[in-house]
C-alpha positions as CSV (number, residue, x, y, z in Angstrom):
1,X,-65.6,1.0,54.0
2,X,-66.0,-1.5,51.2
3,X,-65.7,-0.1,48.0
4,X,-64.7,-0.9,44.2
5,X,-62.6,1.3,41.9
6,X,-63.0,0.8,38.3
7,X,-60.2,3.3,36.0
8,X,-60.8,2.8,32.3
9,X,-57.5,3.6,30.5
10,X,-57.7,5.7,27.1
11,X,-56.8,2.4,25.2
12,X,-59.7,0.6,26.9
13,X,-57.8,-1.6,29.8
14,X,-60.2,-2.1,32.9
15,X,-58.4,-1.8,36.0
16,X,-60.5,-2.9,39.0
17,X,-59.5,-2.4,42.5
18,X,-61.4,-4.0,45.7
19,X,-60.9,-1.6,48.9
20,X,-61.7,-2.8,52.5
21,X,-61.9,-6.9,51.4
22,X,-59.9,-9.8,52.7
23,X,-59.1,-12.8,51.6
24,X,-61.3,-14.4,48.7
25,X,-64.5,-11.6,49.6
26,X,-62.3,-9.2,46.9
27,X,-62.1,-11.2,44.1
28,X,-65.7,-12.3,44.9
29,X,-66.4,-8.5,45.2
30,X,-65.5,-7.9,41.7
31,X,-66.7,-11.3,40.3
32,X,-69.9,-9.3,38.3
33,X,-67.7,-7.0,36.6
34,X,-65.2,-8.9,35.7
35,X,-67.5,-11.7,33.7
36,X,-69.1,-8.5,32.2
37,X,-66.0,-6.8,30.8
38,X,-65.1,-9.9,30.0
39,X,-61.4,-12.3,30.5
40,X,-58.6,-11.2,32.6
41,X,-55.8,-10.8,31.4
42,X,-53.9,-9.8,34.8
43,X,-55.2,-10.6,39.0
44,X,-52.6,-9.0,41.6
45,X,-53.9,-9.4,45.1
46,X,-53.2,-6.9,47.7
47,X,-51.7,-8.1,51.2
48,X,-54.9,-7.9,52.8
49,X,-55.8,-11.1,50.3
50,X,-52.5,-13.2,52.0
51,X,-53.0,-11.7,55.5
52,X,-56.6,-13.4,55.7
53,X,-55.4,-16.3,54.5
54,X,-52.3,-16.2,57.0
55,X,-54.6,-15.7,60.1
56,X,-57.3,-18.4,59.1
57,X,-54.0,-21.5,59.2
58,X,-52.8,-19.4,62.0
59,X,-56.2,-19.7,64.1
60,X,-56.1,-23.6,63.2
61,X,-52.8,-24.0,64.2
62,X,-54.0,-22.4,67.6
63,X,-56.7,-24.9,68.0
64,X,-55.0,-27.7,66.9
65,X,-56.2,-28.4,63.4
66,X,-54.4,-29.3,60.4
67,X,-52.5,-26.1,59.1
């Protein structure tokens, strides 16, 4: 299940987290909030970002294409 956690901190600091995304589809997935809130100030991806990534050059590899 896809889902986004938003924790607002007592001094204001937004953290948002994308659940059940790979690759780019979380920071897409959280695009909208973050240009409402306003700049970021901190990204951390998840392994689930890397491991999509990983398997695309993997699959290319596989078939031959350019890594």
């Amino acid at each position: 299940m896809k889902t986004i956690i938003v924790e607002i901190a007592a001094d204001g600091t937004v953290t948002l987290e994308a659940n059940g995304f790979t690759g780019p589809a979380c920071t897409a997935s959280t695009r909208f909030l973050e240009d409402a809130l306003g700049q970021v100030r901190q990204r951390r991806h998840k392994p689930e970002y890397q491991q999509r990534q990983n398997q695309a050059a993997r699959r290319r590899q596989d078939l031959g294409g350019r890594p």
